[in-house]
Phi, psi and omega in degrees: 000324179295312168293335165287333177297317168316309206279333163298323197289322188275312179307291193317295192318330178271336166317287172335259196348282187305334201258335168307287192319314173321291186286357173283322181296304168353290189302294207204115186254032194266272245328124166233024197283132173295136178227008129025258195265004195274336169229133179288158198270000177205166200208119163296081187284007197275295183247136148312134185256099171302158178311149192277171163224146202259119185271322187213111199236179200286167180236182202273149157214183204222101166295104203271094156101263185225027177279132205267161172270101148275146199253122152221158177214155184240136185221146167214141339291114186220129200266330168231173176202133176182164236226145184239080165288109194042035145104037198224123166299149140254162192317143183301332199279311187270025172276192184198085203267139178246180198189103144285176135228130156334120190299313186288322210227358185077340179281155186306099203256130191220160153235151196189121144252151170232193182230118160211148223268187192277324213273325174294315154272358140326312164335294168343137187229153176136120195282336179294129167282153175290129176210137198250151220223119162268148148237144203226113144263145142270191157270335173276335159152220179212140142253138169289123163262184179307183198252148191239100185300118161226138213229153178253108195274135163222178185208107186305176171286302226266124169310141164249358134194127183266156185289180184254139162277189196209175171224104185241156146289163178310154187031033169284149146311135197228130148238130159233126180266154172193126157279107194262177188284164190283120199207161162233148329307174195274166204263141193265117161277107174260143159258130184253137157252092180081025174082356164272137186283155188256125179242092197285009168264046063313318175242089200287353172303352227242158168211148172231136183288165162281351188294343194096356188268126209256136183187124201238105154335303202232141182241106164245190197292322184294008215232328182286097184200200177263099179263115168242124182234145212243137198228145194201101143269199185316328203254328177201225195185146184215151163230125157319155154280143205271148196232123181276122179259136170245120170277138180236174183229129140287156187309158145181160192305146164284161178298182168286122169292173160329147155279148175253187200291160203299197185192018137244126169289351145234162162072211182301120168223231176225175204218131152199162177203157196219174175215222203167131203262039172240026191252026039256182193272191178274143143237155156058056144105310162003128167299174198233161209302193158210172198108176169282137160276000230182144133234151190220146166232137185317148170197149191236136176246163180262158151323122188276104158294145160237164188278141196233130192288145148310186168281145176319097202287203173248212186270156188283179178285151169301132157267180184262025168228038152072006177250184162201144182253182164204146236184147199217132168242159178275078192227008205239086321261190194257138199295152230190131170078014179114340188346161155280139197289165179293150152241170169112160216301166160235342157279156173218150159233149166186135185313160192225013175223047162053011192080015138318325194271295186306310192289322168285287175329330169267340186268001181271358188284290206303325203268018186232013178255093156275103199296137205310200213226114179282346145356274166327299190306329165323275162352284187302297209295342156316283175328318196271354163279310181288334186273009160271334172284339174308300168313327178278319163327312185300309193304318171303334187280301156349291179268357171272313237258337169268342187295335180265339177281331181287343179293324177281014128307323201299267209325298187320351168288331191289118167275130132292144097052266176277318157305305183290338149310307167282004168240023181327309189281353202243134177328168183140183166219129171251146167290137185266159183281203205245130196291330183227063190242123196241033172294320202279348171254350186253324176343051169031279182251013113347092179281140177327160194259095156321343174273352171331321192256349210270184184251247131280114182235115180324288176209195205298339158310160179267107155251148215261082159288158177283165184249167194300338197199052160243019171063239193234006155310156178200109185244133208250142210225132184238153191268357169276144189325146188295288218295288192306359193237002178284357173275305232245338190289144162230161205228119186266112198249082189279116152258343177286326163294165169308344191240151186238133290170052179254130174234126183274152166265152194296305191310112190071040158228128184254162190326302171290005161267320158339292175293352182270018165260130203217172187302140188276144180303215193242142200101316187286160196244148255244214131228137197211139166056124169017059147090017215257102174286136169232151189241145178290150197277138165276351155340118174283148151111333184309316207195154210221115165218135185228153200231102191240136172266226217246330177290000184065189186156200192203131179251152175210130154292095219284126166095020185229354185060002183276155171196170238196080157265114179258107173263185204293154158110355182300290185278145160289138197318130159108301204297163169211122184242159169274085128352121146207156199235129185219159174279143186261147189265153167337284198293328183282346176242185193253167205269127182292330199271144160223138182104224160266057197227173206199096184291132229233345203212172184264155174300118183207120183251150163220163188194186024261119233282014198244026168234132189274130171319105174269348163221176178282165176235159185224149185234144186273164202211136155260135164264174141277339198281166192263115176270317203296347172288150192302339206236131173310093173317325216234174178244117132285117184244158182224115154261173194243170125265142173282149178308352204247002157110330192280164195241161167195167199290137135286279224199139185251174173275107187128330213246009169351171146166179199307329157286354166308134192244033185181160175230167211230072170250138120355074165248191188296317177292311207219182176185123172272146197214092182279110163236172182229050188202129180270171145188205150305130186213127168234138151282126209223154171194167159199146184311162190230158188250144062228344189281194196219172206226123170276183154219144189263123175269207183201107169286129168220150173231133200247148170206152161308118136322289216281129150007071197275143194244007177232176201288324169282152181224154186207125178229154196233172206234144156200135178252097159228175177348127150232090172237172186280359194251024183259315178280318187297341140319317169263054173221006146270301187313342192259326159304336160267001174238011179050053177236199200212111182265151189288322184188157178298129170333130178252145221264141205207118166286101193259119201261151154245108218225007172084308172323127157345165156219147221235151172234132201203139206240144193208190190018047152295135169283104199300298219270027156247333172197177218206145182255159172270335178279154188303324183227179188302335201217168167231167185201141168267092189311144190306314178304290209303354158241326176299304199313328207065332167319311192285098183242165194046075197258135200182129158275151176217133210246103195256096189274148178234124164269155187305287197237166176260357141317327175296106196275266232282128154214166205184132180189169160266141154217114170274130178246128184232150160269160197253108186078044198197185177276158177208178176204154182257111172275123170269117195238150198209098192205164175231113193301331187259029163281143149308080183266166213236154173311132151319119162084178173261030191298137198300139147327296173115338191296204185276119188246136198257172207310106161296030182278161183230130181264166171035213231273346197290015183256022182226155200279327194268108181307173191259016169247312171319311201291298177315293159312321155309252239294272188359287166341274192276358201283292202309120158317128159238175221264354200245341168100320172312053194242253213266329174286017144273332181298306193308299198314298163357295190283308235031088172228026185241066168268342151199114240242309195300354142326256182337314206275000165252017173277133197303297185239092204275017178280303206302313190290302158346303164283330188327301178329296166327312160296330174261349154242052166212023178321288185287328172210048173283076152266121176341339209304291173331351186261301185292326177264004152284320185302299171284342157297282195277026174076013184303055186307299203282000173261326173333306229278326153334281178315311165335283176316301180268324188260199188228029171000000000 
């Protein structure tokens, strides 16, 4: 029976065969394809099999330039599977066959991709797209799946209609049409306004078509920019020519003012009241009102009498002090209409008895002066003996009492010694003695006073100050016991040189006697450029100092993005230098930029700048400039300054090279500057052509804190730099003038295109309030921001109110560039409130130093490190060493920097660590590491690190 079941299972099989082959010649009888191996030689008939079904088939795709289109499909149960193109098998050699089995259902699950290229479909003759077919057998039969298009994608240049600008009124309806170029598949449409893309589920004013068509409800001031439409498929990206849309607002009247007064004092005069084309005024070209501004009317005023004395009544009776009066009034006539009043007495007096009166009164004078009493004269001078002795009793009292007090000063100079050694260390404050005590220096037997010098000591750190005659030394106080290490210590001391200078000995003093050396306040003084002193601004927030040996560290001005990394291995073993890193203010230095360049970064020295380096350090900068465009704006330069004041270029950027003494990266923010020479440093630029260069400003609007009570108000505007320590500079000025800001800085792309930048206030409520300026607008020279030079740049807006009844006030105030970007303030405030500050904006107050000593300022342990550099220091042949590393990071914008470094990984990371300040967590390191397969240090990071 088993064999009659075979001989059957092999005929049918053979049947199968002949009826494929058969209907494949039908089809087509160019066909030379072997199917061989394409039907199996025999079919199992033992269990039925259902028909196959396609779990996954192919879909339509697009050949992008010449990469080809992959096809796939999935079938279970199949016993063959294989793909038909414009009705052509393809060759068995370019399937790529998978073989699965189902877990659930047991059946044979199979899969086959094939590839197809640009030169195939090109081939193609025909009005019919290329198109690919899977068939699936089974023992029960086949199935076809859909059919899958592949098309060769493109995208034309040409618009087939770009938008127009325009010119609309406020709150009009606006359409910009657009047609994008012809692609396949067809291109997806975007609008950009002023290069920010328009998202009409943000902004609802936006309506976008299916046509492609941009379309603004309401046409507002803010609506006024640069509409660009953008076209994009698989293959390339295309832009419209930019269509300017402008809204203008016509003018219209303001209320009537008051009449004013007749303006002749007496008799016929005139009236007048005016009005003002500022309800709203005309923008961006908006007609101007029509009518009269001013109308007059006849008017009469009266004539002013002034008052006339009457006649004299008559005289009253003698009194008993020998006079008598009369009196007069202001009637004759009495004054009228503003007249002036009578002058002159409205009473009169005068004696009425001939001097009679006078003459008794002095002889009652003479007969009452009688010569003193000798008696009396006893007296007084008795008094006057006791209060002089009363005064000498005082004076003695006076002097035993400072004679005891200077004596407990004399003693209180005497220290011990040994007491002020063990308490050297413990908070507190000591007095230095008095200089011109001379018990404490002639003494004999007397030890020596060790506190001579010290200071205020903050906390358990050391700070270091001079003694009175101790020149320019300076001796670091270590938190390890005084009395033993005070034989063996020694102390290297340089004052002639540029540098100051300690050097400890290593023996027996290990890293954590090192490491108790913590940072110097602030004020001390340093010695820098041939013997030149210079002292650190005392400034809170400005400048920064710290005292690093050889384990390194990182100085940061906290709120300023400026920052200082020395990494280890910088200073030489044993050694300790004062660091300090400070922003330089404005008015005391001279301006790096010249010509058309435009300072880009704040003035920033670190020092002391005569010291040598053993590797580079890197110092961070926050800029302004505008980066994100595709096409380069800018020239970038990094200057130095000279002792003689004057600045010059290191290096400009792109144009490096092997004598370049510093390298340069680049963020949207900031610029890391890796060197080996401390000083002065700024970033500088100017457009590079053809394109104008942007620089990014900061808008603030400023108001009085305090509750205003007189009829006038003043909010002042300021455009400056947006970097923090630029804003953070006004927001102490307006804190000492009191003022307040109002709302968060608004960000203002300022081009260099020469234009102005122009300022102007709008929808004032006229019959509450009134502006003082002379012209429509204010403006800000276009130099006086590009240059940079100009700080605290501020417009100021003086407004008057009708009454002091008036609280509420609300306006516009548009700040703009002329042909340019702008932002809109709305202000809404109640003037007789106290108002508090906007936002979280740094203060501006004493913000104290964030600097860090030895390993805890760097994110990366020093075993880790070591390992990295090992790794990668060495060339390989694969390319896999540091300059792979670099590309990762994207630090290989000029790699031959780095390739002249003992250790050019070590220096990579230092970069690393300083434009990763804020958020160094390993991951980003680690995961450069594992693109180039560095397993054995992952495994390092792992262990030693906190990945």
């Amino acid at each position: 029976m088993l064999s009659v079941r075979m001989q059957r299972d092999q005929g049918l099989g053979r049947i199968l065969v002949l009826l494929v082959l058969t209907s494949g010649y039908l089809v087509s009888d160019a066909e030379s394809i072997d199917y061989s191996d394409v039907i199996p030689d025999s079919f199992s008939f033992a269990s039925a099999e259902p028909l196959p079904e396609f779990q996954l088939e192919p879909k339509d795709g697009f050949i992008v330039k010449n990469r080809p289109v992959q096809l796939r499909c999935r079938a279970s149960p199949a016993t063959q599977i294989y793909f038909k193109c414009n009705g052509e098998w393809v060759n068995q050699n370019d399937h790529v066959t998978r073989e699965s089995l189902d877990q659930i259902t047991g059946l044979v699950v199979r899969e086959v991709d094939i590839s197809v290229s640009r030169t195939q479909v090109e081939e193609l003759f025909g009005l019919e797209d290329y198109w690919c077919q899977c068939v699936a057998w089974s023992s029960a039969g086949t199935t076809k799946s859909s059919r899958a298009y592949v098309r060769i994608a493109y995208l034309r240049k040409t618009f087939e209609q770009e938008p127009l600008g325009r010119e609309v009124r406020l709150e009009q309806e606006v359409l910009l049409q657009c047609r994008p170029p012809e692609g396949m598949p067809p291109a997806e449409v975007d609008w950009l306004k002023n290069e920010d893309t328009i998202d009409p589920s943000q902004d609802s004013n936006f309506l976008m078509t299916v046509e492609n068509d941009l379309i603004i409800k309401q046409a507002r001031l803010s609506d006024t920019a640069n509409y660009t439409c953008v076209a994009r498929n698989q293959v390339a990206k295309r832009r419209s020519s930019t269509a300017t849309l402008i809204v203008y607002v016509s003018g219209g009247w303001s209320s009537w003012t008051e009449w004013s007064e007749c303006n002749a004092q007496c008799g016929r005069g005139w009236q007048r009241r005016t009005r003002s084309c500022t309800n709203p005024a005309p923008l961006n070209g908006g007609a101007f009102c029509e009518g009269s501004a001013f109308q007059r009317v006849t008017c009469t005023t009266l004539c002013p009498v002034d008052g006339g004395w009457t006649d004299w009544a008559k005289w009253s009776a003698c009194g008993t002090e020998c006079t008598h009066w009369r009196s007069r009034e202001c009637q004759a006539p009495p004054p009228r209409n503003g007249g002036q009043h009578c002058s002159g007495s409205m009473m009169e007096s005068k004696n009425c008895t001939d001097g009679l009166c006078t003459r008794n009164k002095k002889a009652s004078i003479e007969h009452t002066s009688y010569p003193m009493d000798p008696g009396m004269g006893v007296t007084v001078y008795a008094g006057l003996v006791g209060a002089m002795l009363l005064c000498v009793v005082l004076v003695l009292c006076v002097g035993v009492l400072a004679y005891r007090r200077n004596c407990r000063h004399l003693h209180g100079d005497i220290t011990d010694s040994s007491s002020a050694l063990t308490t050297a260390f413990q908070p507190g404050n000591y007095k230095p003695p008095r200089q011109d005590n001379p018990h404490l220096l002639l003494h004999p037997s007397a030890p020596p006073d060790l506190t001579a010098t010290a200071c205020t000591f903050r906390d358990p750190l050391f700070s270091l100050q001079q003694g009175a005659n101790d020149g320019h030394h300076k001796i670091p106080m270590t938190t390890s016991p005084l009395l033993d290490p005070l034989p063996s210590l020694k102390i290297k001391m340089y004052n002639s040189s540029n540098l100051s200078s300690l050097e400890l000995p290593a023996e027996g003093h290990s890293d954590p006697e090192i490491l108790s050396l913590k940072h110097v306040g602030m004020g001390v003084t340093m010695v820098r450029d041939r013997d030149v002193h210079h002292t650190l601004s005392r400034e809170p927030g400005h400048s920064t100092s710290v005292t690093l040996g050889n384990l390194g560290g990182r100085l940061a001005i906290p709120n300023t993005g400026v920052s200082l990394l020395v990494p280890p291995g910088t200073i030489p073993q044993g050694k300790f230098y004062e660091i300090y890193l400070t922003i330089n203010k404005w008015e005391k230095t001279t301006l790096p930029s010249e010509g058309s360049q435009t300072v880009l970064s704040p003035v920033v020295s670190c020092g002391p700048s005569g010291m040598l380096l053993s590797r580079p350090v890197v110092l961070t900068l926050p800029h302004c400039a505008q980066l994100d465009t595709p096409t380069p704006d800018w020239t970038l330069t990094l200057k130095t300054q000279t002792h003689q004041g004057a600045w010059e270029e290191v290096l400009t950027v792109g144009e490096e090279s092997l004598s370049s003494p510093c390298y340069l990266q680049l963020e949207e923010s900031n610029c890391h500057v890796v060197m080996e020479q401390l000083g002065t440093y700024s970033l500088v630029g100017q457009s590079c052509p053809p394109q104008p260069a942007c620089k990014r400003l900061q808008l603030a609007l400023f108001a009085p804190r305090a509750p205003c009570l007189s009829l006038d108000y003043i909010l002042r505007i300021y455009c400056t730099q947006d970097t923090p320590h630029a804003l953070r500079e006004v927001l102490e000025l307006e804190r000492s003038l009191g003022g307040v800001l109002l709302e968060n800085p608004k960000p203002l792309l300022f081009k260099d295109s020469y234009h102005n930048l122009r300022l102007s206030i709008h929808d004032i409520p006229h019959s509450q309030w009134r502006s003082k300026l002379l012209a429509k607008y204010q403006e800000i020279p276009f130099y006086h921001i590009w240059s940079g030079g100009q700080r605290l740049l501020h417009c100021t807006i003086s407004l008057e109110r009708g009454s002091l009844a008036v609280s509420q006030l609300s306006c516009k105030i548009c700040v703009r560039q002329v042909e340019g970007e702008g932002q809109i303030f709305q202000l809404h405030t109640d003037i007789q409130e106290t108002l508090s500050p906007c936002s979280s904006l740094p203060s501006g107050g004493t913000c104290l130093s964030s600097s860090q000593v030895g390993p805890y300022a760097f994110r990366l342990p020093t075993s880790i490190r070591q390992k990295i550099c090992a790794s990668l220091d060495a060339p390989s042949a694969r390319g896999c060493d540091w300059r792979l590393l670099a590309h990762s990071l994207g630090f290989d914008r000029y790699l031959n920097y780095f390739a002249t470094k003992p250790s050019p990984t070590g220096v990579l990371l230092d970069l690393w660590e300083a434009s990763h300040q804020g958020d160094a967590d390993l991951v980003s390191l680690a995961t450069a590491l594992e693109e180039m397969g560095k397993s054995e240090v992952l495994v390092v990071m792992a262990t030693d690190g906190d990945c």
